[in-house]
C-alpha positions as CSV (number, residue, x, y, z in Angstrom):
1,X,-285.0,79.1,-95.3
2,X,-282.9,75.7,-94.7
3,X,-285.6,73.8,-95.8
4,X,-286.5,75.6,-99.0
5,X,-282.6,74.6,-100.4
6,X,-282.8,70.6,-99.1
7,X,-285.2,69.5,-102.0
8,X,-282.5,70.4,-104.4
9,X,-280.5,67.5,-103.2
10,X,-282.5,64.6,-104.9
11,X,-281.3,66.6,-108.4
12,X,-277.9,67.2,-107.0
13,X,-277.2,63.5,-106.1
14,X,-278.9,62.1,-109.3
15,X,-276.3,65.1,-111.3
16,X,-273.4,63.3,-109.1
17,X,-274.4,60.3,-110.3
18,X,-273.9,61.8,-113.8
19,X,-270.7,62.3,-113.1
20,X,-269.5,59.3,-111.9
21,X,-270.6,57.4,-114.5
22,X,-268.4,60.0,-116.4
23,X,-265.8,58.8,-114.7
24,X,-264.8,62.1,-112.7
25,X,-266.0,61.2,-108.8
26,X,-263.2,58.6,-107.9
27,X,-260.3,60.9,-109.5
28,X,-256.9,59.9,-108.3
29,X,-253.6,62.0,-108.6
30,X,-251.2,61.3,-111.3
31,X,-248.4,62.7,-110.3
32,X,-246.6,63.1,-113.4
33,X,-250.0,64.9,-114.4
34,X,-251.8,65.9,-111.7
35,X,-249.8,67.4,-108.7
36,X,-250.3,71.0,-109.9
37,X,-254.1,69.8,-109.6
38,X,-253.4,68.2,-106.0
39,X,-251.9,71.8,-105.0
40,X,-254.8,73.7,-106.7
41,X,-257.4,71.1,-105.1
42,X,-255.2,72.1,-101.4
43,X,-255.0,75.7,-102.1
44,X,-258.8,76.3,-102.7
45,X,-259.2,74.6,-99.1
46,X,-257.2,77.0,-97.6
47,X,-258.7,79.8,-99.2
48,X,-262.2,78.6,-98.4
49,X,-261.7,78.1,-94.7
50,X,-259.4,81.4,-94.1
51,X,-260.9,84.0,-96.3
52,X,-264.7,83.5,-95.9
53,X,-264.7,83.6,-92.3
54,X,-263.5,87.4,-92.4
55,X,-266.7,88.0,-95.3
56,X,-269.0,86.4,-93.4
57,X,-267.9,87.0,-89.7
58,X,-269.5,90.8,-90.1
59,X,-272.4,89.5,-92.7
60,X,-273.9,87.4,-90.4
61,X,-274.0,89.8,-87.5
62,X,-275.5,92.3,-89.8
63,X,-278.0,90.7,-92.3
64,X,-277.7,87.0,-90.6
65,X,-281.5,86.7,-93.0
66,X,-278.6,87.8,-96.2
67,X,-275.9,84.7,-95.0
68,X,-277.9,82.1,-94.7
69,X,-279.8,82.9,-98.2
70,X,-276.2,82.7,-99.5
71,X,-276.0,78.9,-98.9
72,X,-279.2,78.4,-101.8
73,X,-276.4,80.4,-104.2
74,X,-273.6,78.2,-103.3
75,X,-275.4,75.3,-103.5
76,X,-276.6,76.3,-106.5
77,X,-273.4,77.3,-107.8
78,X,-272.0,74.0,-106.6
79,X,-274.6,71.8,-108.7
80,X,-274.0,74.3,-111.8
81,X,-270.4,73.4,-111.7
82,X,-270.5,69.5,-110.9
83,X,-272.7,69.2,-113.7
84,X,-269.4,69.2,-116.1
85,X,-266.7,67.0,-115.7
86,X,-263.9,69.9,-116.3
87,X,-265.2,71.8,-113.2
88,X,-266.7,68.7,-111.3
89,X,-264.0,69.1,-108.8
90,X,-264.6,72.8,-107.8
91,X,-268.3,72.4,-107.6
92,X,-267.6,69.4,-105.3
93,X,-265.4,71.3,-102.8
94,X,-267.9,74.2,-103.5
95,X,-270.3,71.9,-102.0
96,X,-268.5,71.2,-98.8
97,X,-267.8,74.7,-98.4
98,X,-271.8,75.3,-98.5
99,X,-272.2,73.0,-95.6
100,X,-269.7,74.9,-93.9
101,X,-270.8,78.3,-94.6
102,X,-275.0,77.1,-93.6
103,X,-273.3,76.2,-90.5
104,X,-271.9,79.3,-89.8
105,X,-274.7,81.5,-90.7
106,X,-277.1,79.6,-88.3
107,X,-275.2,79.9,-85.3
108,X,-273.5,83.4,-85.4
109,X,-276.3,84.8,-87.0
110,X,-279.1,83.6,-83.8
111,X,-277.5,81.1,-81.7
112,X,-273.7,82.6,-80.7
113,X,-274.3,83.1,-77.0
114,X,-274.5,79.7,-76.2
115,X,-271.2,78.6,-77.3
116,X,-272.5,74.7,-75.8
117,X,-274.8,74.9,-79.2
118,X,-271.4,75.6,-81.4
119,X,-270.4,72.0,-82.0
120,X,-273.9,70.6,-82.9
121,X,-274.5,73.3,-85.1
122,X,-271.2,72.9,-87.1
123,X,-272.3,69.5,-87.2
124,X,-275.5,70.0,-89.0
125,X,-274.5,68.5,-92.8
126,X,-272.7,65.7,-90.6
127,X,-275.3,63.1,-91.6
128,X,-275.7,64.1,-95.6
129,X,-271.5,64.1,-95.8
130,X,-271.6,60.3,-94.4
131,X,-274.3,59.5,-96.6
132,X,-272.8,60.7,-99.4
133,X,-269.0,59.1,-98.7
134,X,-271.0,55.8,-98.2
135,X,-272.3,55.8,-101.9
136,X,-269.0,57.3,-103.2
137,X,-269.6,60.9,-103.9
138,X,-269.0,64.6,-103.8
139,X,-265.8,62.8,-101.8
140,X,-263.2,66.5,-102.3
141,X,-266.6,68.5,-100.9
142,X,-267.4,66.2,-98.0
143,X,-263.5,65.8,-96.8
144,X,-263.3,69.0,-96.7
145,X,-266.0,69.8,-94.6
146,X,-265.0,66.8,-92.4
147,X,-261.7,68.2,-92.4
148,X,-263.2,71.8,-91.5
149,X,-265.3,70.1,-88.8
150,X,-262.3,68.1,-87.4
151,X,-260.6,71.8,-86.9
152,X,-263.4,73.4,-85.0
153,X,-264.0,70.3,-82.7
154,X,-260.2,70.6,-81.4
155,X,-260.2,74.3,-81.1
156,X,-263.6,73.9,-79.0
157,X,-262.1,71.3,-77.0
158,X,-259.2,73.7,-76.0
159,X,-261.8,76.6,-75.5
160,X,-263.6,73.8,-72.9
161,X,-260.2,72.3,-71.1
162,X,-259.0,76.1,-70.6
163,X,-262.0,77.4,-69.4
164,X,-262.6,80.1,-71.7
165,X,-266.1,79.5,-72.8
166,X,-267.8,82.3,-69.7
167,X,-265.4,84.4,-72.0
168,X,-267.1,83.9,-75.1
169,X,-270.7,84.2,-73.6
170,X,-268.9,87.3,-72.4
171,X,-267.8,88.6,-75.5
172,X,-271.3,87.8,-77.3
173,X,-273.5,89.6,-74.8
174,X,-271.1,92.9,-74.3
175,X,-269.0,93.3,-76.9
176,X,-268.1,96.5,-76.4
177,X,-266.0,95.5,-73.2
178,X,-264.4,93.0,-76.0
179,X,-260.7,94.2,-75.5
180,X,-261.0,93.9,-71.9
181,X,-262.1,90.2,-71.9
182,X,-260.3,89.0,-74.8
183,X,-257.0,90.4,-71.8
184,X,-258.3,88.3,-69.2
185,X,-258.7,85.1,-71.4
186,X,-255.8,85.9,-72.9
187,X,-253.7,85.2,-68.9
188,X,-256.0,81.9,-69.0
189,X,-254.0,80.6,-72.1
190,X,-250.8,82.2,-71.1
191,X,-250.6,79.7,-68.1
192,X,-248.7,76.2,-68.4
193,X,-251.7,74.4,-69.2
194,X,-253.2,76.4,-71.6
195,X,-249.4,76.8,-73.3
196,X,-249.2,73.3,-73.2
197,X,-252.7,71.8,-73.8
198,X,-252.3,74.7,-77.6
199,X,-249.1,73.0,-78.2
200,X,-250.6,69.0,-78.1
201,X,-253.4,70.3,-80.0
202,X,-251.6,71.8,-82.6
203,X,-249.6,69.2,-82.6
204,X,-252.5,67.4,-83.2
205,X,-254.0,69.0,-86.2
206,X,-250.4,69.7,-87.9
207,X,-250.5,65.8,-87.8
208,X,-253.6,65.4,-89.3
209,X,-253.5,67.9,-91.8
210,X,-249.7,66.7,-93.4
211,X,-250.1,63.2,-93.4
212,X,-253.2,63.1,-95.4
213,X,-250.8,64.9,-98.0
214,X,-248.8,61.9,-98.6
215,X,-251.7,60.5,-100.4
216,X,-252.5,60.1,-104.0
217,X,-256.7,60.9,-103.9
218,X,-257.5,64.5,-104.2
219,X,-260.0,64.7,-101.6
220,X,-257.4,63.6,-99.1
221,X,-255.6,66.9,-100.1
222,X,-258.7,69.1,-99.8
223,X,-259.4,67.4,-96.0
224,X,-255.9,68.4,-95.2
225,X,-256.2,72.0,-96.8
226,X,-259.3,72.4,-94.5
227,X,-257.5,71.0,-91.2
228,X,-254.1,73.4,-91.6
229,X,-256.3,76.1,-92.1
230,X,-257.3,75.8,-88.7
231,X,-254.1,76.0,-87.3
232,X,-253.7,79.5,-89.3
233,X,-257.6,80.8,-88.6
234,X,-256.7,80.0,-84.8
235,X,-253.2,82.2,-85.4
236,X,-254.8,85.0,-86.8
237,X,-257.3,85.3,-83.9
238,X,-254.3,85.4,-81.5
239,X,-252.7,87.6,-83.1
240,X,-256.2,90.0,-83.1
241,X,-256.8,88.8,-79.7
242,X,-253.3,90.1,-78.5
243,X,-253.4,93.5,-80.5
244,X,-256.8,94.1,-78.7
């Protein structure tokens, strides 16, 4: 099913190339003009990161087959929009979000009991984003799934330094003793290093989220978007985890 969507990607680069040419792929902030744009590009981040995950959290567990036949729309979708300089920009990000979203429905669709497989799997587009930054496009799409990867690489290094992971092979293989182990993980962070390890991490991403803010290149405000997002995803799953 992957496979079938990748020969699109000789059409969508040559389309990108378009597009440059047009003078639309290296698109800088005025900010006399363009900071409502900046907070549009940084708002559509957040909402791609936050919302999606709650649409295709229970998708993918359901009609996994459904999910991952999504990421040929989005793609689609993506190139549709990219193909016109007025909506270049949101089929760019819609392009990063694609990646993301592929990555997603291949490892909580077959592969969520082995949470060791979670990082390799998130980085599956890894290779096609540098590619692309190298030759100078789709830069708002591919920040933001760099951004998105650089959030779920320091949340799975707190899951590894607090020893939750047996908790998460836990929760995939009986999850309906989920409110019982998401209790006993939940004492695991509660102690003074997982209190303080959450608070350098944070720390951490609130960093790298704000201070690519400061700068006058769109997809700098879309990586950011998709790294703050993280620190809000994270939250909401406490809060679920706690209410459980």
């Amino acid at each position: 099913m992957v496979n079938q969507t990748l020969p699109s990607y000789s059409v969508l680069t040559s389309s990108l190339a378009t597009a440059e040419s047009q003078s639309v792929s290296n698109i800088k902030i005025s900010w006399q003009v363009g900071f409502k744009q900046a907070w549009s590009v940084f708002g559509a981040a957040v909402f791609l990161v936050t919302v999606p995950v709650f649409v295709e959290a229970p998708l993918v567990r359901s009609l996994p087959w459904l999910s991952l036949a999504l990421t040929a729309a989005w793609l689609w979708l993506s190139y549709q929009l990219m193909a016109k300089p007025k909506t270049y920009i949101w089929g760019d990000l819609l392009l990063g979000f694609s990646w993301s979203w592929l990555a997603g429905s291949v490892y909580w669709g077959w592969l969520r009991w082995e949470p060791l497989l979670h990082l390799p799997v998130e980085a599956i587009a890894l290779p096609f984003a540098i590619v692309c930054l190298k030759r100078g496009w789709g830069k708002v799409g591919n920040y933001f799934y760099l951004g998105s990867l650089l959030g779920t690489v320091l949340t799975d290094i707190y899951f590894y330094l607090v020893d939750l992971i047996p908790y998460w092979r836990q929760i995939m293989q009986e999850p309906e003793l989920t409110p019982t182990i998401l209790h006993s993980a939940l004492v695991q962070v509660q102690t003074p290093w997982g209190q303080a390890l959450a608070v350098i991490l944070a720390s951490v991403l609130l960093a790298c989220g704000a201070l690519p803010l400061l700068s006058r290149q769109l997809h700098w405000w879309a990586f950011g978007g998709a790294v703050l997002s993280t620190i809000l995803v994270d939250s909401l799953f406490l809060i679920a985890a706690i209410a459980a």
